[in-house]
Backbone as CSV, one residue per row, in Angstrom:
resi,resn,N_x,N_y,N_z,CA_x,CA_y,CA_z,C_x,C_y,C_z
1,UNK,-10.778,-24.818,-33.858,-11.240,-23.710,-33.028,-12.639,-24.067,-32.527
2,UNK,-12.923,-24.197,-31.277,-13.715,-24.704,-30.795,-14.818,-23.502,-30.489
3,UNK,-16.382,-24.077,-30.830,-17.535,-22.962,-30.396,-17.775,-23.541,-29.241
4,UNK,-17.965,-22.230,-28.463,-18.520,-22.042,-26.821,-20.297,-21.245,-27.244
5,UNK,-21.077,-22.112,-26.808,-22.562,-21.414,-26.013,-22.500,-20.502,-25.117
6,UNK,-22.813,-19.689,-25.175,-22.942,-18.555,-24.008,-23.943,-18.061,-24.129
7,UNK,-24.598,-17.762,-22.880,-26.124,-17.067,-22.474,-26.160,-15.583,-21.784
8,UNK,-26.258,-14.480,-22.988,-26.158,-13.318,-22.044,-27.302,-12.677,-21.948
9,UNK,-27.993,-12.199,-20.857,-28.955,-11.487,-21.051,-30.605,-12.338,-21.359
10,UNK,-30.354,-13.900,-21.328,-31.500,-14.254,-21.484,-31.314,-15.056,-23.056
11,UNK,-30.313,-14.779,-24.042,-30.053,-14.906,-25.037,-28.829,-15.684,-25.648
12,UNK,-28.628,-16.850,-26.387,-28.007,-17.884,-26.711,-27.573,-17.264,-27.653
13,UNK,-25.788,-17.350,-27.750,-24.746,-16.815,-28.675,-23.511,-18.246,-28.909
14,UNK,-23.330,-18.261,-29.945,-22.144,-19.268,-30.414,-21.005,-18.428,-30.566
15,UNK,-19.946,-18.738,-29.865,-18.959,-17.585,-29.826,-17.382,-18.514,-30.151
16,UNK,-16.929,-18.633,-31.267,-15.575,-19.057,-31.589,-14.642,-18.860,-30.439
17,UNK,-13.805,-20.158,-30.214,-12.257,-19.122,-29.268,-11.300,-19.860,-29.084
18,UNK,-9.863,-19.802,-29.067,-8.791,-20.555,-29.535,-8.722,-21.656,-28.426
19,UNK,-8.084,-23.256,-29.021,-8.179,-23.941,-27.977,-7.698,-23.733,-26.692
20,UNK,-8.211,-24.038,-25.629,-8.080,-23.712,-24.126,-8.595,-22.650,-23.705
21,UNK,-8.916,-21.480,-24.793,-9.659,-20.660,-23.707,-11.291,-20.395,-23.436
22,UNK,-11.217,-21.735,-23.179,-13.098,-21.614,-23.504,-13.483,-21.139,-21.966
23,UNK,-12.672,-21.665,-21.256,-12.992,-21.215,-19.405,-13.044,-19.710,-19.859
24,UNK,-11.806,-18.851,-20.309,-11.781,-17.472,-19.773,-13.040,-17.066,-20.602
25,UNK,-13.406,-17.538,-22.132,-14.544,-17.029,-22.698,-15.929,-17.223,-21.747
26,UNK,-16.229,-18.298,-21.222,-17.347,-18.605,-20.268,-17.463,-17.579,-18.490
27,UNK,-16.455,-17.564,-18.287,-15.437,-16.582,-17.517,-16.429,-14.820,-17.797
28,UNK,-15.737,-14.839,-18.807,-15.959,-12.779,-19.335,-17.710,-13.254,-19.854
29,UNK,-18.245,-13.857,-20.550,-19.575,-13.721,-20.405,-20.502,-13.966,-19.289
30,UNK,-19.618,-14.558,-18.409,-20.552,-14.626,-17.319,-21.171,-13.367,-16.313
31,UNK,-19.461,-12.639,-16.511,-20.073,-11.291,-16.150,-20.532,-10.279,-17.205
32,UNK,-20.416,-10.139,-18.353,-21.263,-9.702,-19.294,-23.137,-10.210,-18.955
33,UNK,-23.446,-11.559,-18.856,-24.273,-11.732,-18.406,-25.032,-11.201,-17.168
34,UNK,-24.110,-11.657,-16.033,-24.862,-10.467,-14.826,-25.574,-8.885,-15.115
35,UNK,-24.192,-7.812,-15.831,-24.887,-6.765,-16.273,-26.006,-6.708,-16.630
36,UNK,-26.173,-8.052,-17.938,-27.237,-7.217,-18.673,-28.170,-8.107,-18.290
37,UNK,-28.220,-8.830,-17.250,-29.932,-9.651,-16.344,-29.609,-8.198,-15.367
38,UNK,-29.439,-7.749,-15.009,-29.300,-6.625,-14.334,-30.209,-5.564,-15.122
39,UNK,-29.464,-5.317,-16.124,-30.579,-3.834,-17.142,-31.723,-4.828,-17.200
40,UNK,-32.186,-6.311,-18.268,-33.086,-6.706,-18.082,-34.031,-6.612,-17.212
41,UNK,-33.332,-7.071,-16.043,-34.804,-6.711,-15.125,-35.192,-5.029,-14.367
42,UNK,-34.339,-4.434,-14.710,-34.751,-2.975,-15.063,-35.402,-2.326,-15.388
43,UNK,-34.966,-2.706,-16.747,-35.458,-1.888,-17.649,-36.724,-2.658,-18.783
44,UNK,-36.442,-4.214,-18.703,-37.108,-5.037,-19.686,-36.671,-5.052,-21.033
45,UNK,-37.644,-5.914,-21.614,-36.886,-6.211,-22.685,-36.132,-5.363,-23.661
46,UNK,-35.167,-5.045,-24.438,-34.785,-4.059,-24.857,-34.264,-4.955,-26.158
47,UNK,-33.898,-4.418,-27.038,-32.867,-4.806,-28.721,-31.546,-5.252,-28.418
48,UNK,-31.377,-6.150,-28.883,-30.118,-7.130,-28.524,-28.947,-5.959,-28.119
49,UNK,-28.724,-5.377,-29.529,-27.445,-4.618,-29.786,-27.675,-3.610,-28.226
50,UNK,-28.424,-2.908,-27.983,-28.564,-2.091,-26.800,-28.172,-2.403,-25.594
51,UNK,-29.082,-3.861,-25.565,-28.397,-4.884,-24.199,-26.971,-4.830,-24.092
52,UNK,-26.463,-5.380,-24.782,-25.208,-5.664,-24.963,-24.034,-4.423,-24.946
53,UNK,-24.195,-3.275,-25.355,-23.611,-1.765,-25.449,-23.461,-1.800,-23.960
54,UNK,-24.894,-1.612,-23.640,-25.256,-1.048,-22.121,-24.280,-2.287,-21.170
55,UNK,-24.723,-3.334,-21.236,-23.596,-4.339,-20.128,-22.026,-4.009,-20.408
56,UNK,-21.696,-4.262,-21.988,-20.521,-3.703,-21.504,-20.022,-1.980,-21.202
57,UNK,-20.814,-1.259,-21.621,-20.468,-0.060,-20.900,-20.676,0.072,-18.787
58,UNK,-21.076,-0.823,-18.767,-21.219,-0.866,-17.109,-19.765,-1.269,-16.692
59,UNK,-19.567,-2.882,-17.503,-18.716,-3.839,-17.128,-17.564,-2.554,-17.442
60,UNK,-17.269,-2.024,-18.214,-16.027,-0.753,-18.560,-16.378,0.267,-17.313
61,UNK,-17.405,0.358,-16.594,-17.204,1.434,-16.000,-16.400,1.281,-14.301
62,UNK,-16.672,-0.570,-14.352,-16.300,-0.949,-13.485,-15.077,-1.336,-13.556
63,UNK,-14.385,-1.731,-14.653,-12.923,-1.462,-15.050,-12.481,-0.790,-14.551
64,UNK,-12.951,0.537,-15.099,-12.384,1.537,-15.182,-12.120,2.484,-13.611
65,UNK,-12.769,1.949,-12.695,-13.094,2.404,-11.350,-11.953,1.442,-10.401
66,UNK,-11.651,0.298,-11.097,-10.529,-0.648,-10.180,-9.219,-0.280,-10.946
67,UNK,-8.911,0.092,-12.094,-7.823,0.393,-12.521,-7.488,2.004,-11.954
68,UNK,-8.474,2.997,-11.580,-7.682,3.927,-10.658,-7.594,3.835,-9.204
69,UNK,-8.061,2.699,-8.647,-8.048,2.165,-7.191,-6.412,1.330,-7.701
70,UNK,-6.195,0.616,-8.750,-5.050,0.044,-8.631,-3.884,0.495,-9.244
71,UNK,-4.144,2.173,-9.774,-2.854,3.431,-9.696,-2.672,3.915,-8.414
72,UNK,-3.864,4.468,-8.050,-3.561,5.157,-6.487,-2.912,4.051,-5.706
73,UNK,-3.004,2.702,-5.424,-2.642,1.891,-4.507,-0.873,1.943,-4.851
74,UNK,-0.534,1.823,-6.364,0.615,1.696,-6.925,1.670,3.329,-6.416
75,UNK,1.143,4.260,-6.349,1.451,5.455,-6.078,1.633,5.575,-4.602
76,UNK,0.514,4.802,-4.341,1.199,5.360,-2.639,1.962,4.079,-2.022
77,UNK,2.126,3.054,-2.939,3.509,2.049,-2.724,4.915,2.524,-2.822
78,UNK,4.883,3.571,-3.847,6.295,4.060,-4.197,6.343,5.421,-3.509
79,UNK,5.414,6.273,-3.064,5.678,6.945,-2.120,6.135,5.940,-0.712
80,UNK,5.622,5.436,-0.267,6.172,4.349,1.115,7.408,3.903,1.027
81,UNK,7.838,3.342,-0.434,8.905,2.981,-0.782,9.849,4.177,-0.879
82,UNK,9.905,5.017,-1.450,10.545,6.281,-1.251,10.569,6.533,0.049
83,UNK,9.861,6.838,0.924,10.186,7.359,2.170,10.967,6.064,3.030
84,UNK,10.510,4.818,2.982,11.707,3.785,3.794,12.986,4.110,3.173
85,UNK,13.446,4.129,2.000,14.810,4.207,0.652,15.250,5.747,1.864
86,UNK,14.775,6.609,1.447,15.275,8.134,2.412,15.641,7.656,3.633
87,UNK,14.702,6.658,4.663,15.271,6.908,6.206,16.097,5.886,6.125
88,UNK,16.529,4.783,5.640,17.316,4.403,5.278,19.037,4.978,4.960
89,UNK,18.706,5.918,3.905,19.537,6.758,3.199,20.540,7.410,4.294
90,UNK,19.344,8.298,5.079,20.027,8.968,5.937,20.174,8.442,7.563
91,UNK,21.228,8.674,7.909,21.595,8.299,8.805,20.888,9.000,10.256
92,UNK,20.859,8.291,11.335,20.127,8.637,12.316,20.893,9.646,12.958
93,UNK,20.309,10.750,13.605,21.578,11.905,14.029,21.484,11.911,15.246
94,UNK,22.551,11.755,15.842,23.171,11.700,17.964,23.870,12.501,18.327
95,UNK,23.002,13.161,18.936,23.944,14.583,19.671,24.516,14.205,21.127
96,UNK,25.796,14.228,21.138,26.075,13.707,21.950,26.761,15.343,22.959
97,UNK,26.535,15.727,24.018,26.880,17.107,24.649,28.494,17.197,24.560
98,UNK,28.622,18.232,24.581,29.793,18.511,24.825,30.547,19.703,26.224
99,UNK,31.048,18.767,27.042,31.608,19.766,27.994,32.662,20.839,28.445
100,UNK,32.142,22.042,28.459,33.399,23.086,28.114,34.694,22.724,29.054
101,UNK,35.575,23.359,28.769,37.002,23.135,29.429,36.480,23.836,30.920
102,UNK,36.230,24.838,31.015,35.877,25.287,32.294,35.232,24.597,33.234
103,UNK,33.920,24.167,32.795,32.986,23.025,34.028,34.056,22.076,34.134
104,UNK,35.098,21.165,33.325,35.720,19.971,33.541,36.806,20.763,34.591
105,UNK,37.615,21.730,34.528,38.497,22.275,35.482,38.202,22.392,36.403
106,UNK,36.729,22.925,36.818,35.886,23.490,37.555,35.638,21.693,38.676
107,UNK,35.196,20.967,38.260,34.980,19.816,38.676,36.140,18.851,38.969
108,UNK,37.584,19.007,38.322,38.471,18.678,39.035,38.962,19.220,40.011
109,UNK,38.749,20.597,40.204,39.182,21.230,40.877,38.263,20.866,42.917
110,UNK,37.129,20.621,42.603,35.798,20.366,43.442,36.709,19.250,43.945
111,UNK,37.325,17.952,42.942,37.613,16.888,43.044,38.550,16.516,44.152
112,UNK,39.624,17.617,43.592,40.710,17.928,44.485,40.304,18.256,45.955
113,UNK,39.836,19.167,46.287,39.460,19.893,47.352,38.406,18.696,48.418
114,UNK,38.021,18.025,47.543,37.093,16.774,48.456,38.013,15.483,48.926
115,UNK,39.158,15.445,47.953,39.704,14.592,48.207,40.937,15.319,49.290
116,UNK,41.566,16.115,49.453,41.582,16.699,50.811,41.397,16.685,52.089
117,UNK,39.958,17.118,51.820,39.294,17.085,52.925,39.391,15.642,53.237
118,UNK,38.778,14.669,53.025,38.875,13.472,52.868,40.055,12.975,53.591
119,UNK,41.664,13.065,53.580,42.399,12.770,53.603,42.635,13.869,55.074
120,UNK,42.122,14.944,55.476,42.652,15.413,56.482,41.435,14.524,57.832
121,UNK,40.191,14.434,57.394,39.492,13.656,58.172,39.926,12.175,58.562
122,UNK,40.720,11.461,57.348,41.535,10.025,58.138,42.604,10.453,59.082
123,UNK,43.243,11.859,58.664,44.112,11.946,59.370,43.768,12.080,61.024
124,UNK,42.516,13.108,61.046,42.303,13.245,62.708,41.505,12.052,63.274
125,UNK,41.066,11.262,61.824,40.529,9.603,62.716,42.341,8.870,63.294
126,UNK,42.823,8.764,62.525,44.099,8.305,63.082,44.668,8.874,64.502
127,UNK,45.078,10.201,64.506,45.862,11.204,65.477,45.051,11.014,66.695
């Protein structure tokens, strides 16, 4: 089990961690570190244990601020998803008119009477 050096806050720590994960350990103190050079130059020097509370209560607060940015994002995926699944679901609706028996009688009847006429006008082109 290999020791990793890490510098947080201005301050040299020997920190145990199973082989291979010495990146992610160097990784998470690095931003542990930012925080607390952050309060450091703040606030100044302060008691180890305090430093350290305070960075990771930041680093948690910032957790904690992307894990409900990455529910809400998850929530309004499955709302989106729900609403494509529904228009999907349901079928698109086509009203197509419908014409009463009367206008269609009504219009053959027009039909008739033009075609008539029609037929008496070749006749006096002929005669």
């Amino acid at each position: 089990m290999p020791d990793v050096s890490i510098t947080i806050g201005g301050r040299e720590f020997q920190v145990a961690c199973q082989d291979g994960e010495e990146h992610f350990l160097r990784s998470a103190a690095q931003m542990l570190d930012n925080e607390a050079t952050t309060l450091v130059s703040q606030i100044g020097r302060m008691p180890e244990a305090r430093m350290l509370l305070m960075a990771g209560l930041m680093l948690a607060d910032k957790a904690a601020g992307l894990e409900d940015q990455v529910r809400a994002a998850e929530e309004r995926a499955l709302v989106a998803e729900r609403v494509a699944t529904d228009a999907r679901a349901k079928p698109q609706r086509v009203e197509v008119a419908v014409i009463p028996d009367a206008v269609t009688e009504t219009f053959a009847e027009i039909a008739a009477r033009a075609e008539a006429l029609a037929e008496r006008i070749e006749e006096r082109k002929a005669g």
